[in-house]
C-alpha positions in Angstrom: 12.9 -7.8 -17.6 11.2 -10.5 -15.7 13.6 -13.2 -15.0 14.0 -16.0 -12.7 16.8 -18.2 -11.9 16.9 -21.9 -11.0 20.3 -22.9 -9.8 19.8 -26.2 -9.3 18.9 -26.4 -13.2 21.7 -23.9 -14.4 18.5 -21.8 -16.3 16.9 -18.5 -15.9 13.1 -18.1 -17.0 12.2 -14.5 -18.5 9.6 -13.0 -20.2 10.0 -11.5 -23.7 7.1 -11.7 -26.4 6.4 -14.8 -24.2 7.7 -17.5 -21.3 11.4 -18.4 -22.7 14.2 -20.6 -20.8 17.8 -20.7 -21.3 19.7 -23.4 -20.1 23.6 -23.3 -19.2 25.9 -26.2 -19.8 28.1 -24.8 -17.0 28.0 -23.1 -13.8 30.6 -21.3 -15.0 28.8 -20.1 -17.3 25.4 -19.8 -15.7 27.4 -17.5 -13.1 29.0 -15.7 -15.6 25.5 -14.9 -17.5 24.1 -13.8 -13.8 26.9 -11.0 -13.1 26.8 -9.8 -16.2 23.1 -9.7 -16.2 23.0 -7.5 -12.8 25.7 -5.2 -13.7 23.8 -4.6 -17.2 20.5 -4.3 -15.0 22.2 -1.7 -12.7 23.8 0.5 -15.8 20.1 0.6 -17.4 19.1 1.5 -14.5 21.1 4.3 -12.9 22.9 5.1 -15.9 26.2 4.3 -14.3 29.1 1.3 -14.9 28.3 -1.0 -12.7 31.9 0.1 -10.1 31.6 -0.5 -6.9 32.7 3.3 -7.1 29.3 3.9 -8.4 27.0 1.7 -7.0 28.5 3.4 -3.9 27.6 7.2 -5.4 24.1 5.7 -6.0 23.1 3.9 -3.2 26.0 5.4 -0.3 27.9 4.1 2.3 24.8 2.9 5.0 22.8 1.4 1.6 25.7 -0.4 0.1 24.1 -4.0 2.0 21.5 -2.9 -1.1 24.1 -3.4 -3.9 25.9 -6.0 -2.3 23.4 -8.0 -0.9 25.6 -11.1 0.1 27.2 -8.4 3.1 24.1 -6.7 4.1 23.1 -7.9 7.9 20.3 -10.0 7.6 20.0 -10.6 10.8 16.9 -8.3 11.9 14.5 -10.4 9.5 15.7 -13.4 11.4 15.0 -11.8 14.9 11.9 -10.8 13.9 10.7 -13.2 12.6 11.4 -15.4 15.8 9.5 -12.9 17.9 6.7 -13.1 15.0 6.6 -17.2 15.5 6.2 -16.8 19.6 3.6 -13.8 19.7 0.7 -15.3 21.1 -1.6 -13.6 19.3 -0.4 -14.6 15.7 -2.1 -17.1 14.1 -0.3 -19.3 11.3 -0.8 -17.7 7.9 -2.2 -19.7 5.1 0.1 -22.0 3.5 -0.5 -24.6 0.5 -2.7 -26.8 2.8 -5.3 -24.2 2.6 -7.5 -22.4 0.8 -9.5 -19.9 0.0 -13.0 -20.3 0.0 -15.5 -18.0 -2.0 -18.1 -17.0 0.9 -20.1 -13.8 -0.8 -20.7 -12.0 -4.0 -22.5 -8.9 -4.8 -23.5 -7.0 -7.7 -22.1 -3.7 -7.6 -25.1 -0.7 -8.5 -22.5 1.3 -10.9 -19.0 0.6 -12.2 -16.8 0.6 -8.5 -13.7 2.8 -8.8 -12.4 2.0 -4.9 -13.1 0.1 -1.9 -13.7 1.8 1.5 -13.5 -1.0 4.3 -14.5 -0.4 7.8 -13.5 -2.3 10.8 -17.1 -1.6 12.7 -20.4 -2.4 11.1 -20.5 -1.2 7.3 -18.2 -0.8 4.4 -18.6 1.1 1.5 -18.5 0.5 -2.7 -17.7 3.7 -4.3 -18.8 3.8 -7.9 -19.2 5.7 -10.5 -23.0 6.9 -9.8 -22.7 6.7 -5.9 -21.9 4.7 -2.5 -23.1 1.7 -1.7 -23.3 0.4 1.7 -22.5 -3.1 2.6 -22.9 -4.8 5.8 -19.4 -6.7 7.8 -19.6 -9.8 8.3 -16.9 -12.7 10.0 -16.6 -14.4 6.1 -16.9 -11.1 4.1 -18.6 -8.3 3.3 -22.7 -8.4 1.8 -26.2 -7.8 2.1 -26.9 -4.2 0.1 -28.0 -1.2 2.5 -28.4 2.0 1.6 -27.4 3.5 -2.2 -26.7 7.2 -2.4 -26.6 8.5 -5.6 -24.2 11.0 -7.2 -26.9 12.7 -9.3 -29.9 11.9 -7.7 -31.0 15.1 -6.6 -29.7 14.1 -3.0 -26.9 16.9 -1.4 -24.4 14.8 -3.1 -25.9 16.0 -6.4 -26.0 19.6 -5.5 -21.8 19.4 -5.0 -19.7 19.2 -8.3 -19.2 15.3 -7.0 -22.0 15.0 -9.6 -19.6 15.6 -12.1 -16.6 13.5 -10.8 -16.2 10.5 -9.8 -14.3 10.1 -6.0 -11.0 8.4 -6.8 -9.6 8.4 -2.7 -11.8 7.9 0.1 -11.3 8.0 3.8 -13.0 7.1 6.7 -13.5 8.8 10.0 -15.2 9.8 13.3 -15.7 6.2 14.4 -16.7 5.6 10.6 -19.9 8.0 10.7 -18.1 10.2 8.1 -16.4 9.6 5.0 -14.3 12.2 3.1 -14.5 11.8 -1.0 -11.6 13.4 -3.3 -12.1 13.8 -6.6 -9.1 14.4 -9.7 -9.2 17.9 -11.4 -9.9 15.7 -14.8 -9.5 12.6 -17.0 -5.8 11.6 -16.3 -5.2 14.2 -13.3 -4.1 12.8 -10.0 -4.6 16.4 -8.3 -7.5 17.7 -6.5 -8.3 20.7 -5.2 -10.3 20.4 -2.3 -13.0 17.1 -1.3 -16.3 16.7 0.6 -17.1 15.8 3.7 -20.2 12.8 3.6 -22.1 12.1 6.9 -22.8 8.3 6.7 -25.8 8.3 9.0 -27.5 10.6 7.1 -26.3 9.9 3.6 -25.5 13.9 2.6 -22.6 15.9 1.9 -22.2 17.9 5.4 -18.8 20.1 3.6 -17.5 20.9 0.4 -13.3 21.9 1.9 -10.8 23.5 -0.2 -7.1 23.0 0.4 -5.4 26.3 0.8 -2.0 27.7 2.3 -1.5 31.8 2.9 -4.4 32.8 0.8 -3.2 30.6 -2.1 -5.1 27.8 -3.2 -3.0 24.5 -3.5 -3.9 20.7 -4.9 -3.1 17.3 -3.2 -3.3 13.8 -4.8 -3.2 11.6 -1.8 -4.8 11.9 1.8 -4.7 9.2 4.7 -5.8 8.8 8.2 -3.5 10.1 10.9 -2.8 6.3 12.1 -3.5 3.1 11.1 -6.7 2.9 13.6 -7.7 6.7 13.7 -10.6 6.0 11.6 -12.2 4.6 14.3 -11.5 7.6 16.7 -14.9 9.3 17.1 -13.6 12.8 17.9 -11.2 12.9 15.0 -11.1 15.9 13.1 -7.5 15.5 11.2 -5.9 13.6 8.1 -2.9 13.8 6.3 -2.3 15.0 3.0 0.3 14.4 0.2 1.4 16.3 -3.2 4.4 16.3 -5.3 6.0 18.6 -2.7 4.1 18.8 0.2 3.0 16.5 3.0 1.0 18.2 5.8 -1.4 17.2 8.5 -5.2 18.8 7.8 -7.8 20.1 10.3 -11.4 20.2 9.8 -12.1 22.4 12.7 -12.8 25.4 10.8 -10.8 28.3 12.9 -13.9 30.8 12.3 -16.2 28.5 13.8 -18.8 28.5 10.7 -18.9 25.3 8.9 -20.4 25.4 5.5 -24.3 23.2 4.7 -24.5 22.0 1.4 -28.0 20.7 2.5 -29.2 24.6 2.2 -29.7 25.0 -1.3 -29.3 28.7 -0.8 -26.1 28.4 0.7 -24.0 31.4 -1.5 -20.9 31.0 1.1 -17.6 30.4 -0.5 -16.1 26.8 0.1 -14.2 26.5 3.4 -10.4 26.3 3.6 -9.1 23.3 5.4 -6.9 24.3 8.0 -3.3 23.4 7.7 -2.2 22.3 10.9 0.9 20.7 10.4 3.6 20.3 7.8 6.6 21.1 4.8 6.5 22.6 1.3 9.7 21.1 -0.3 11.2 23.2 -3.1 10.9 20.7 -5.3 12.6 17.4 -6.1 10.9 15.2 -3.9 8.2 13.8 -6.2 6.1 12.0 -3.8 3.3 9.7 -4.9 1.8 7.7 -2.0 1.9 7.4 1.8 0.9 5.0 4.7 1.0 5.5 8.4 1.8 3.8 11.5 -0.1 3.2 14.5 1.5 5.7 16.3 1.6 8.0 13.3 4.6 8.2 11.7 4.8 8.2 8.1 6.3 6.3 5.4 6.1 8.5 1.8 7.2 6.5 -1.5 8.6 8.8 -4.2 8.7 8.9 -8.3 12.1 8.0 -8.1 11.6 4.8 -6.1 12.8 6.4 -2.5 11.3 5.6 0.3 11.5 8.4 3.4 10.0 7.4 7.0 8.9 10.5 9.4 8.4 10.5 13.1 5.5 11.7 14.6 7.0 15.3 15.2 8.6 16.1 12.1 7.6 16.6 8.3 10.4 18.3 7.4 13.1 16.0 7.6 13.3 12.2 7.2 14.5 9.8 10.0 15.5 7.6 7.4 15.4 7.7 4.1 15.6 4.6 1.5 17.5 4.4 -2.1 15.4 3.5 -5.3 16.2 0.3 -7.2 15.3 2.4 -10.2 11.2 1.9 -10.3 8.6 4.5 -9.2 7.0 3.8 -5.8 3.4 4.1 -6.5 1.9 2.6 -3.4 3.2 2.3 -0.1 2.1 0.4 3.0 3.8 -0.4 6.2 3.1 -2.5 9.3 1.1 -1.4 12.9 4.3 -1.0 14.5 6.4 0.5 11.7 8.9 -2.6 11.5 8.1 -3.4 8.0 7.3 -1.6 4.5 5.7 -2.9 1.1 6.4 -0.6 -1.2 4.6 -1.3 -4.9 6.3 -0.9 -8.5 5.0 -1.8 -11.7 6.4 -5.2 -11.9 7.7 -6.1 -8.1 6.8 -5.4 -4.5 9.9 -4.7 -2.0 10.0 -5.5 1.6 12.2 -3.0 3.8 12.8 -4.0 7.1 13.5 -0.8 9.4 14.3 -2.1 12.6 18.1 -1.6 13.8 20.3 -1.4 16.6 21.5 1.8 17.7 25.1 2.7 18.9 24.2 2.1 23.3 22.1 -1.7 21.6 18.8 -0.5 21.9 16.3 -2.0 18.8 14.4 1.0 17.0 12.5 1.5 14.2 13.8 3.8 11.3 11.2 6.1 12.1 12.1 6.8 15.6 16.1 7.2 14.8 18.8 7.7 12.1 20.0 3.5 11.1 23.4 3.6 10.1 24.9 1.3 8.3 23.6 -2.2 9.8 20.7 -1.9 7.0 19.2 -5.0 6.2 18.7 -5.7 2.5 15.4 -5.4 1.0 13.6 -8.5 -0.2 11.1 -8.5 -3.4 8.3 -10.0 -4.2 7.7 -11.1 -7.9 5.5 -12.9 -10.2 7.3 -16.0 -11.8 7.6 -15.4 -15.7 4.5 -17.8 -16.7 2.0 -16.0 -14.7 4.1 -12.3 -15.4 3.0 -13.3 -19.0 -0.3 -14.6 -18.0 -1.1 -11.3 -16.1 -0.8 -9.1 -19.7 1.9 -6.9 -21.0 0.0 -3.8 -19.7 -0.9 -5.1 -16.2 0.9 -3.5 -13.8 1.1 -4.3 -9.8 -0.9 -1.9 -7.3 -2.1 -1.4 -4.0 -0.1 -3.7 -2.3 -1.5 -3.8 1.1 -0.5 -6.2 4.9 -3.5 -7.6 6.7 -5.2 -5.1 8.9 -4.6 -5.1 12.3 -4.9 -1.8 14.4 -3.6 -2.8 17.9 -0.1 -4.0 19.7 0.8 -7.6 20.1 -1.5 -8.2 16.4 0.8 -9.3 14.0 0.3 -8.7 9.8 0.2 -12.1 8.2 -0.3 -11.8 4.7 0.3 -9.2 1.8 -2.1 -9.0 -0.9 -1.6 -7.1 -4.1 -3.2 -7.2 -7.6 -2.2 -7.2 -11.2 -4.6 -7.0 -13.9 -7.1 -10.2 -12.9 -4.9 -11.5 -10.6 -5.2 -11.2 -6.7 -1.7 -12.2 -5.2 -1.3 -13.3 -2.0 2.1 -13.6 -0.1 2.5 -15.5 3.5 4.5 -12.8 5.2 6.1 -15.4 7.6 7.4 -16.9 4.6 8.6 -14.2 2.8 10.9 -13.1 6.3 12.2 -16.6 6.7 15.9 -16.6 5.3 15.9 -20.5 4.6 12.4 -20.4 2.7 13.3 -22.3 -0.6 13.4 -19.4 -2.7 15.7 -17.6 -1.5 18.6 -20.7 -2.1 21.1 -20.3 -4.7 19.8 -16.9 -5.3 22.1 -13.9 -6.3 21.4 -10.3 -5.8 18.6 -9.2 -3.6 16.2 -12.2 -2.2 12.9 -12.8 -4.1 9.9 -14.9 -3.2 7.5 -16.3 -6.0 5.5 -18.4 -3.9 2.5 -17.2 -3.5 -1.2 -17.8 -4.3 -3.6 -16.2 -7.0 -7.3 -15.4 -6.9 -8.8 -15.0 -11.0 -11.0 -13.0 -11.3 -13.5 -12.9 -14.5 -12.8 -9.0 -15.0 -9.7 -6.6 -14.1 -9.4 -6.1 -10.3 -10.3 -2.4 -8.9 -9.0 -3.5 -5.4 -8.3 -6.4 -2.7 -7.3 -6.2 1.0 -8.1 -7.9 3.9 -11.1 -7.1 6.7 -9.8 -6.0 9.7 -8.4 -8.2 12.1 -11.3 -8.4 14.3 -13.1 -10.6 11.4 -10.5 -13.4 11.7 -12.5 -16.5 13.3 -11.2 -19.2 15.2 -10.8 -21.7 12.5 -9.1 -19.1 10.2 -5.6 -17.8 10.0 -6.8 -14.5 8.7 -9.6 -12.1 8.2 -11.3 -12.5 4.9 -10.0 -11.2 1.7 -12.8 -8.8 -0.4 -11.6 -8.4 -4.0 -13.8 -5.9 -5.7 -13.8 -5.8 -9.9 -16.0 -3.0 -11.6 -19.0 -5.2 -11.8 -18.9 -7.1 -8.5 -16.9 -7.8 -5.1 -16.5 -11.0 -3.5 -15.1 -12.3 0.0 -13.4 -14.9 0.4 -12.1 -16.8 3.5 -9.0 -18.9 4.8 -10.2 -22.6 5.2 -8.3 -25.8 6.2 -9.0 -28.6 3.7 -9.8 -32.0 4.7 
């Protein structure tokens, strides 16, 4: 249920066939209604009475700061956000004295299905009948380029992406190459294999299949092997993610022939990727999404609303491994230098700090060590009731993404996300700062509802923020491109007057 408490006012908001309020004649009471709320929240939930005996079997000794918020440490969001406020490269994210300022809108050729930003020259509009280029600019993204079309007797046609739409895309080799997987089917997340499209040339160079010991296998996610590798021009390796599996691919074909779709007469069967790297889990694990770090460790949410990190040299076994709250992870991001994670459910976002101190005092990250017990609780981030309501029954919150930056000493400002026509955007400062106004009164884990909404006219494919680079000097942040079916827009962080 989606329900929000105001302290000061003895009432909780909540959502239920509509926006309802029910007001308390007592704190007694009010407090009374709030325990028994949580501990009927956690048996729904896990399926257990709401014991400290249980919450302990669900969320175990080092996670208990998760049930018990009020005695988790706290203290890492403070520090960092301390060193966040004295970085000399952060700028001050936007806040209500500023807005956001509609610079660009295209028409999109064909019905968009995903957004493939660069941080160079060029982005990319993947739709339904092909990619369109688009050109970067310092307030957005416009000003059509080339259009290559699915089925328009171009290489792409030739490859059985005529047939299927691309539903993940990833950039690489200093963006001059673009690799396109497509679902098995209506409704399937799984793919088999993808192709390999060389942006200078607009064809399909490769058509790979995934494979392991002479047995064809599927994947439903791949990523970049950092947060900046897309911009390595010698790259030849991604990451890939299944139910079971997460491994690192290689492109370098190991028997030196690499297959050309442009040759019509081509009769060679499809290439296998090379599996370079990586661990086939029995089963259990259930992953649905992944991010990496700009080192290249790994973050992986799960069905059962886990969150593992990996360091750079091991797939097999997680650093660090978070409890679920109950919801399926269905999109995970997670900061340059791995401090922070935003992992998406259907109807809240939670913030995982990762940073702890180890037994000699040193500060690490969760990926580079195991944490212990000084966890810091998560923090989530929720639409209040009226807009929950305002957003549609069946909207559901995805791609929740922080601002782009691929170097040290950047810092993420913002953390965009979209439900239904909504873009929502959260300052990240704000969310960190432990005296921020929302978090007052509060019980059970902190959540923020301030935030700002973009409306768009039709339901939202996708929205992130340009890289870094495109933040100008009169901006606190790179501009945000929303892109709906039909159209995508940028818009831009401006001071009013």
């Amino acid at each position: 249920m989606q329900l929000k408490t105001l302290a000061d006012q003895r009432r909780v908001d909540f959502v239920a066939k509509g926006v309802w309020a029910l007001k308390f004649f007592t704190e007694q009471h009010y407090n009374e209604f709030l325990v028994q709320f949580q501990n009927c929240t956690f048996e729904n939930t896990h399926g257990y009475e709401a014991t400290d005996e249980n919450k302990l079997k669900v969320y175990g000794k080092d996670f208990l700061g998760w049930a018990k918020p009020e005695v988790a440490d706290d203290s890492m969001w403070e520090d960092a956000d301390d060193s966040f406020s004295k970085s000399p490269a952060s700028a001050t994210p936007v806040r209500a004295s500023q807005d956001l300022k509609e610079e660009f809108e295209e028409a999109a050729n064909g019905g968009i299905q995903s957004l493939a930003l660069g941080a160079l020259d060029n982005s990319f509009l993947v739709g339904e009948n092909g990619i369109q280029v688009v050109k970067n600019f310092a307030h957005g993204i416009h000003g059509k380029g080339a259009f290559v079309n699915f089925g328009g007797g171009s290489s792409l046609s030739r490859s059985n992406l005529a047939h299927s739409t691309p539903k993940k895309t990833l950039l690489m080799k200093a963006e001059t190459s673009m690799l396109l997987m497509s679902p098995l089917g209506e409704n399937k997340l799984h793919s088999t294999g993808l192709h390999q499209f060389d942006i200078e040339t607009g064809k399909v160079v490769t058509e790979w299949r995934f494979g392991k010991d002479g047995t064809e296998i599927t994947m439903k996610d791949i990523t970049n092997d950092s947060k900046g590798s897309q911009l390595d021009p010698s790259g030849s390796t991604f990451l890939g993610l299944d139910d079971n599996r997460l491994c690192r691919w290689d492109m370098r074909d190991r028997h030196g022939i690499v297959q050309d779709l442009a040759d019509s007469r081509s009769d060679m069967s499809t290439p296998v990727l090379n599996w370079a790297q990586g661990h086939q889990f029995s089963r259990g694990t259930n992953f649905q999404c992944f991010a990496t770090t700009g080192d290249g460790s790994v973050v992986v949410g799960s069905l059962d609303g886990k969150i593992r990190l990996y360091s750079i040299n091991s797939m097999r076994q997680a650093k660090t491994a978070f409890p679920g709250l109950g919801s399926p992870v269905t999109h995970v991001d997670v900061t340059f230098d791995g401090k922070w994670i935003v992992g998406t459910t259907d109807t809240y976002l939670i913030v995982i700090c990762t940073v702890f101190t180890d037994k000699d005092g040193k500060t690490k990250n969760g990926f580079a060590g195991r944490m212990g017990n000084r966890i810091a609780a998560p923090r989530l981030l929720k639409l209040n009731p009226l807009d929950s309501h305002l957003a549609g029954v069946n909207n559901k919150f995805h791609n929740a993404q922080f601002s782009w930056v691929t170097e040290n000493g950047r810092q993420e400002r913002h953390i965009v996300a979209t439900v239904g026509k909504f873009s929502v955007i959260w300052n990240f400062q704000q969310v960190k700062d432990g005296s921020h106004e929302c978090y007052q009164s509060q019980q059970g884990l902190k959540s923020c509802y301030c935030y700002k909404i973009v409306l768009r006219d039709d339901s939202i494919v996708e929205s992130r923020f340009m890289h870094d680079k495109f933040a100008v000097t009169d901006s606190p942040e790179a501009p945000l491109v929303i892109a709906t079916p039909m159209k995508v827009s940028s818009f831009s962080i401006s001071n009013r007057r």
